[in-house]
C-alpha angles and dihedrals in degrees: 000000000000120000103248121203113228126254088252099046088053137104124238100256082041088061101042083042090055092047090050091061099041085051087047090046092045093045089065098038082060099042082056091042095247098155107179094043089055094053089047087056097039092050081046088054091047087053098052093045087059090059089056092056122073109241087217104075089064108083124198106241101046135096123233134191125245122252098198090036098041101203093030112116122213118197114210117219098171146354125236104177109295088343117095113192130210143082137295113246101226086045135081105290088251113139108246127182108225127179107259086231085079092060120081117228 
């Protein structure tokens, strides 16, 4: 097995490069109707996009929309690198940790 660098140690066109091949890799697990392995590629996708997005501009405290729930709220109560954590508003009130790269701005 190749020695993968992780998300965090890589350079932006490493990363978009990275997510170019997992969406290339899920396209054709789905087209087989693999659907685990579609769901594995898509969540890596999620990951590396997170790594493209400043952490920064999340702030605890806000709510953000859902990328993947339009019109579901979560509501950041801290930040742990590309992870917010918090709850969403129409759940359970459970803390979850989410990549940034699912709230909208």
């Amino acid at each position: 097995m190749e020695n993968e660098k992780r998300y965090s140690e890589m350079a932006e066109v490493e990363l978009k490069q990275e997510i170019a091949r997992l969406r290339e890799k899920a396209r054709k697990a789905e087209q087989l109707g693999i659907v685990n392995e579609f769901a594995v590629y898509e969540r890596r996708v999620t990951m590396a996009q997170a790594y493209l997005l400043n952490p920064d501009e999340f702030k605890p405290g806000k709510l953000y929309e859902l990328k993947t729930d339009p019109g579901q709220y979560f509501k950041v109560e801290y930040m742990n690198g590309v992870f917010a954590w918090g709850y969403r508003m129409s759940g359970d009130g459970k803390e979850e940790g989410i990549p940034i790269s699912l709230l909208n701005k």
